[in-house]
matplotlib code that plots the C-alpha trace (Angstrom):
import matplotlib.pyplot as plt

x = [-0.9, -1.4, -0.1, 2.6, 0.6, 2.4, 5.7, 3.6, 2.8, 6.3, 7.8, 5.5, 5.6, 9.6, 9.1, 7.1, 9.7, 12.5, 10.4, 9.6, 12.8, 15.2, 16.4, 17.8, 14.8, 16.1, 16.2, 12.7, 11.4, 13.2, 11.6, 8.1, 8.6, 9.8, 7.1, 4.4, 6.5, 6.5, 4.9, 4.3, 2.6, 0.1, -0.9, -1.2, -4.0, -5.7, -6.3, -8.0, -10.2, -13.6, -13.3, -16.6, -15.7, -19.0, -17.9, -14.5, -14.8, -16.1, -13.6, -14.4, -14.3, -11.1, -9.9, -11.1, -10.6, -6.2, -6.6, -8.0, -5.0, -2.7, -4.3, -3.9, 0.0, 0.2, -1.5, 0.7, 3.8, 2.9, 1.8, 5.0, 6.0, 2.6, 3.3, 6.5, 5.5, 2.5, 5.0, 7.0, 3.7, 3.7, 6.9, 6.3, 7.2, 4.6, 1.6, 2.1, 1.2, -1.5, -3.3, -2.9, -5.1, -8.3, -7.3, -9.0, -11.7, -10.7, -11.5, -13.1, -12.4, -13.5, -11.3, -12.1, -10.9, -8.0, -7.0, -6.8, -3.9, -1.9, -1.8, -1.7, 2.2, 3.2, 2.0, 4.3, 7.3, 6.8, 5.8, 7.2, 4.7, 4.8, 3.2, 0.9, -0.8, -1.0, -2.8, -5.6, -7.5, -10.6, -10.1, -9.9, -13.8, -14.5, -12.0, -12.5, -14.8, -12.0, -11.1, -7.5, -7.7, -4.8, -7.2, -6.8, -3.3, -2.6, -5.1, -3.2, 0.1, -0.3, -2.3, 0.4, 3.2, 0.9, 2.0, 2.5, -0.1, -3.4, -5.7, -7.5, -10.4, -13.4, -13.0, -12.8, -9.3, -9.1, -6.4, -6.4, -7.6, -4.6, -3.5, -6.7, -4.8, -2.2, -4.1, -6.3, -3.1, -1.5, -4.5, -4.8, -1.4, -2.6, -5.3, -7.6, -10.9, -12.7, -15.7, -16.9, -15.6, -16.7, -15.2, -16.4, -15.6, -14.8, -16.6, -16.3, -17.2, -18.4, -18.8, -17.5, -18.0, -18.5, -15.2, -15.7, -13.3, -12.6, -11.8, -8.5, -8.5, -5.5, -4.5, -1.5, 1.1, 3.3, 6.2, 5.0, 4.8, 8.2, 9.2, 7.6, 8.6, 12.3, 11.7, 10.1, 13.3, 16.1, 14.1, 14.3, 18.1, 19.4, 21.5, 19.5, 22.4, 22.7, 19.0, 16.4, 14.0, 10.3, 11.8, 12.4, 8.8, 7.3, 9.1, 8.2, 4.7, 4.2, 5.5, 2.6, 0.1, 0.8, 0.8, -2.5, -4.3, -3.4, -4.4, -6.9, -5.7, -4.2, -0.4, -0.4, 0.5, 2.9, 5.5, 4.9, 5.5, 8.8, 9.8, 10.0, 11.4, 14.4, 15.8, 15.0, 17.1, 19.9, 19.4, 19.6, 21.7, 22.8, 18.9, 16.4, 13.4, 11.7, 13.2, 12.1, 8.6, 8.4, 10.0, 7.7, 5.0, 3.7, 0.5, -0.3, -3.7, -4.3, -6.2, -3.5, -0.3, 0.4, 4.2, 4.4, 7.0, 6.4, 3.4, 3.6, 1.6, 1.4]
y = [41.8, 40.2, 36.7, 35.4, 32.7, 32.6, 32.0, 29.1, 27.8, 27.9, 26.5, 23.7, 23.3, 22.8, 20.2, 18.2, 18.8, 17.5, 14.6, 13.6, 13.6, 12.5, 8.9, 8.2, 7.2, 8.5, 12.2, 11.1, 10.8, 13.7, 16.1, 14.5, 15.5, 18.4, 19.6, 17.9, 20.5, 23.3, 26.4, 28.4, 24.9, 24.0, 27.6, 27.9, 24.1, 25.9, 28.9, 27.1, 25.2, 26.6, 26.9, 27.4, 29.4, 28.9, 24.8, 25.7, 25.7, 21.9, 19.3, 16.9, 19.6, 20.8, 16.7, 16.2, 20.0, 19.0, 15.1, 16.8, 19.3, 16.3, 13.9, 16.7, 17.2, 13.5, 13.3, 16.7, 14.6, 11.1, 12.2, 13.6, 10.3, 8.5, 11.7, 10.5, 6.7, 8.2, 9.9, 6.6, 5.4, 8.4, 7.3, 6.5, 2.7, 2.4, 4.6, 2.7, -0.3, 1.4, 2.1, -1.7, -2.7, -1.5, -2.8, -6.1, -7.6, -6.8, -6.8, -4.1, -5.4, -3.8, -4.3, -4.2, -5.4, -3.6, -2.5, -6.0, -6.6, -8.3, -5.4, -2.9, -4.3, -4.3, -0.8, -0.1, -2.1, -0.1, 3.1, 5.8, 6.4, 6.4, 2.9, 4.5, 6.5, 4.2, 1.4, 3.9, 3.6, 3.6, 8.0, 7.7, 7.4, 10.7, 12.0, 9.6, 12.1, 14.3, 15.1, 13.4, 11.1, 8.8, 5.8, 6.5, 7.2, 3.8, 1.8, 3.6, 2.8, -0.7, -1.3, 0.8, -1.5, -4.8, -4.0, -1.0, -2.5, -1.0, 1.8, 3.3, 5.1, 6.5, 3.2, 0.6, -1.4, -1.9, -4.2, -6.4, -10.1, -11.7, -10.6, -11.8, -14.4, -12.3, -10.0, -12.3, -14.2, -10.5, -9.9, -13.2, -12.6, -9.6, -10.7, -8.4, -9.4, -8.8, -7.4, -6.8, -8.2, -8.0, -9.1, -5.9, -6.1, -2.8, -2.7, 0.3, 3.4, 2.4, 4.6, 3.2, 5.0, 8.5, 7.3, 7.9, 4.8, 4.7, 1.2, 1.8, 0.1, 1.3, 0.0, -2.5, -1.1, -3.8, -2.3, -1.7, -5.9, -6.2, -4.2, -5.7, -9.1, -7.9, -6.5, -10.2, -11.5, -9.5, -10.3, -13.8, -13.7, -11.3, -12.9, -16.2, -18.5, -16.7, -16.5, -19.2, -20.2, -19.7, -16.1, -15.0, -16.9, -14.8, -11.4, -12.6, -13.1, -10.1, -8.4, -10.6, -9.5, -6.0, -5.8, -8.1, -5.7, -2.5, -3.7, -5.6, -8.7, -11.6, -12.4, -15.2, -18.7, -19.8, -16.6, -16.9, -20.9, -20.1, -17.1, -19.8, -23.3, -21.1, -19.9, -23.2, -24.7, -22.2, -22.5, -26.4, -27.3, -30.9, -32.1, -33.1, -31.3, -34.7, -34.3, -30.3, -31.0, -33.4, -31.2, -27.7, -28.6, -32.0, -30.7, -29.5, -31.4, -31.7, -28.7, -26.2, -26.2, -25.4, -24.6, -24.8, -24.4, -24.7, -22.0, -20.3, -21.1, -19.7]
z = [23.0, 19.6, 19.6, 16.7, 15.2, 12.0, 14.0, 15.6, 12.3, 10.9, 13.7, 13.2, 9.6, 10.8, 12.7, 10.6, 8.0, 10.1, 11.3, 7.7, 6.0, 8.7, 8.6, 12.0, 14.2, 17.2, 15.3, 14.5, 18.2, 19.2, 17.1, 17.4, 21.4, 20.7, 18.6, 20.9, 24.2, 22.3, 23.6, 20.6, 18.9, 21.8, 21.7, 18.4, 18.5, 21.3, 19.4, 16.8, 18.9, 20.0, 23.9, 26.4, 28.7, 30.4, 31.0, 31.7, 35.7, 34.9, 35.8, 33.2, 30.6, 31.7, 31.2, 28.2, 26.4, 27.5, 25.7, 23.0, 22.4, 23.4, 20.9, 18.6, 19.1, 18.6, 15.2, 14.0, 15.2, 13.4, 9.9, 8.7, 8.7, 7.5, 4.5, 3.8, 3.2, 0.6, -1.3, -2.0, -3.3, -6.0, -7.8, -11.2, -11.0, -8.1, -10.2, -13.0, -10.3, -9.3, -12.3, -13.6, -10.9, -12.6, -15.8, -14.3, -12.2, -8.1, -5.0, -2.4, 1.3, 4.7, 7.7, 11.0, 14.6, 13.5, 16.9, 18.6, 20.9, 18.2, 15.8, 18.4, 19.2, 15.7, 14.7, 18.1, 16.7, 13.2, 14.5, 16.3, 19.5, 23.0, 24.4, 27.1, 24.9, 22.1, 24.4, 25.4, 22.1, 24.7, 24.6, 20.7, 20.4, 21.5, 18.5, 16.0, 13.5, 12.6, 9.6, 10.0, 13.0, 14.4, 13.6, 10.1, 10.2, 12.2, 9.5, 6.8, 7.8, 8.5, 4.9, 3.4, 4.6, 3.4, -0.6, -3.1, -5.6, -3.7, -3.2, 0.0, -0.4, 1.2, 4.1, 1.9, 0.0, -3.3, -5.4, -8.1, -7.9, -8.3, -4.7, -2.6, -1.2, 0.3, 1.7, 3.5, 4.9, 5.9, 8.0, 9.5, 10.5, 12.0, 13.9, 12.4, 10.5, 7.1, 7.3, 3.7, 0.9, -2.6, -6.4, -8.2, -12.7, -13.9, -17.3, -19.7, -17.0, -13.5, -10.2, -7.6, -4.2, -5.9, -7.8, -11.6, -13.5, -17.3, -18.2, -21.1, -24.3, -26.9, -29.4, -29.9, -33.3, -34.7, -32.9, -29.9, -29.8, -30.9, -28.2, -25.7, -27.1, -26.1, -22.9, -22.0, -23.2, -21.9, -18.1, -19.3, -20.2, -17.4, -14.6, -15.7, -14.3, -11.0, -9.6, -9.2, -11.5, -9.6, -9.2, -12.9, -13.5, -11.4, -12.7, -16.5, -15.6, -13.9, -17.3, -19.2, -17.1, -16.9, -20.6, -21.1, -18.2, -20.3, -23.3, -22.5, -24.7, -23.8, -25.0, -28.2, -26.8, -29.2, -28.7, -25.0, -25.3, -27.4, -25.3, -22.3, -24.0, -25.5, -22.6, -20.6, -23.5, -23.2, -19.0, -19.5, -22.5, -21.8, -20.8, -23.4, -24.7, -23.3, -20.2, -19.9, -20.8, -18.3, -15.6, -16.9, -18.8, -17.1, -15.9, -19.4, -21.4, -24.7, -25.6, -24.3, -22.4, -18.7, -17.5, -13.9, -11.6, -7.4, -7.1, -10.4, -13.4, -17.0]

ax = plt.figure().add_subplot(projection="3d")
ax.plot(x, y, z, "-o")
ax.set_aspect("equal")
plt.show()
């Protein structure tokens, strides 16, 4: 009798459907069991492995040959939702992210004691898996090579819910320079180590790890400037009674730098300098221009001027 296997693969195409799009979590786990207990889906994996029938009668084949199909459930269960967290990354606010980060000098990092105890507990609290088969990363060894193995999905989702503004690839991290400092402190939280790290400048065209990058370099119009010289102030102006200061800083300067790593230019000093003392003045009407330089600009020097404000800096 000649088995359905395309009803296997729809019913498992279903699941993975349902287990990515659902929101409640309990849904979530019910599906992923019910996908891992289905008949027609275990089947359908051990079909598509290569079986020895000649080892078969062996015990520890026998062991081994069922935690392979039951690793395999597992990673058909889990990256629906690993899939679902990618596809936030491919909205056009977070690509545009992305592709500022080789605009500039970065960083390539190399992780490793990922799996210490520590992280191990908060890829369970963020992740929907069993406990007793997550602690047994001991068995993963022997499945590790796959194309699409749970240690890549567990690596992935816990760099993936470090920030938006990075890239995996081929092993290794990338992300701009400017966030160095929070990625080290992320994994220190973690417990978990770097093991390579490297401050790699992109300059015109550079292959990076079979990875082919084109440094841009456009051209900036007259009113293109203007433009952006609104944008900078309507972030400025917006709600600037109601939020704190450090906070619209830091929102302005991630403008400026976004435009500076795209052009490749830095922003002019004085409209920058003006951008910022005319909404401090509007922020602060009844202090003195003496009395804001001495609040903002009081570690500036005599060659150039430094506004500062708790950690920020422009």
């Amino acid at each position: 009798m000649k088995r359905p296997w395309k009803l296997s693969y729809y019913k498992l195409l279903y699941f993975q459907k349902k287990i990515q799009y659902t929101k409640d979590k309990r849904f979530c786990r019910n599906f992923q069991r019910l996908l891992r207990r289905t008949s027609f889906i275990q089947l359908f994996i051990i079909h598509k492995f290569k079986i020895n029938f000649i080892l078969l009668s062996s015990k520890k084949y026998r062991f081994f040959f069922k935690l392979k199909i039951y690793y395999k459930l597992w990673v058909f269960s889990i990256f629906p939702i690993l899939k679902k967290k990618k596809n936030q990354m491919l909205r056009p606010e977070n690509i545009k992210i992305l592709y500022s980060i080789f605009q500039k000098p970065q960083y390539i990092v190399r992780v490793k004691n990922f799996f210490n105890i520590k992280n191990k507990y908060w890829i369970l609290s963020n992740l929907l898996i069993e406990k007793k088969f997550f602690l047994k990363v001991e068995n993963w060894k022997y499945f590790s090579k796959s194309r699409l193995s749970l240690k890549t999905i567990f690596k992935t989702w816990t760099i993936l819910n470090f920030d938006k503004s990075i890239v995996k690839y081929n092993r290794f991290i990338i992300f701009s320079s400017r966030k160095i400092k929070d990625f080290e402190q992320f994994i220190q939280i973690q417990g978990c180590q770097i093991k390579f790290k490297k401050f790699y400048y992109l300059d015109n065209t550079k292959d990076l790890s079979r990875w082919l990058l084109f440094r841009n370099n456009p051209k900036i119009s007259l009113e293109n400037f203007k433009n952006f010289k609104k944008e900078c102030q309507k972030v400025l102006n917006k709600n600037h009674k109601n939020q704190q200061i450090d906070k619209v800083i830091h929102r302005f300067t991630l403008k400026i730098l976004n435009w500076q790593r795209f052009y490749n230019r830095s922003f002019p000093s004085d409209i920058l300098f003006m951008l910022i003392w005319n909404w401090l003045k509007k922020r602060h009407k009844k202090k003195s221009s003496k009395w804001l330089y001495n609040i903002y600009w009081k570690n500036s020097i005599i060659q150039e001027w430094i506004f500062s404000i708790n950690r920020d800096r422009i």
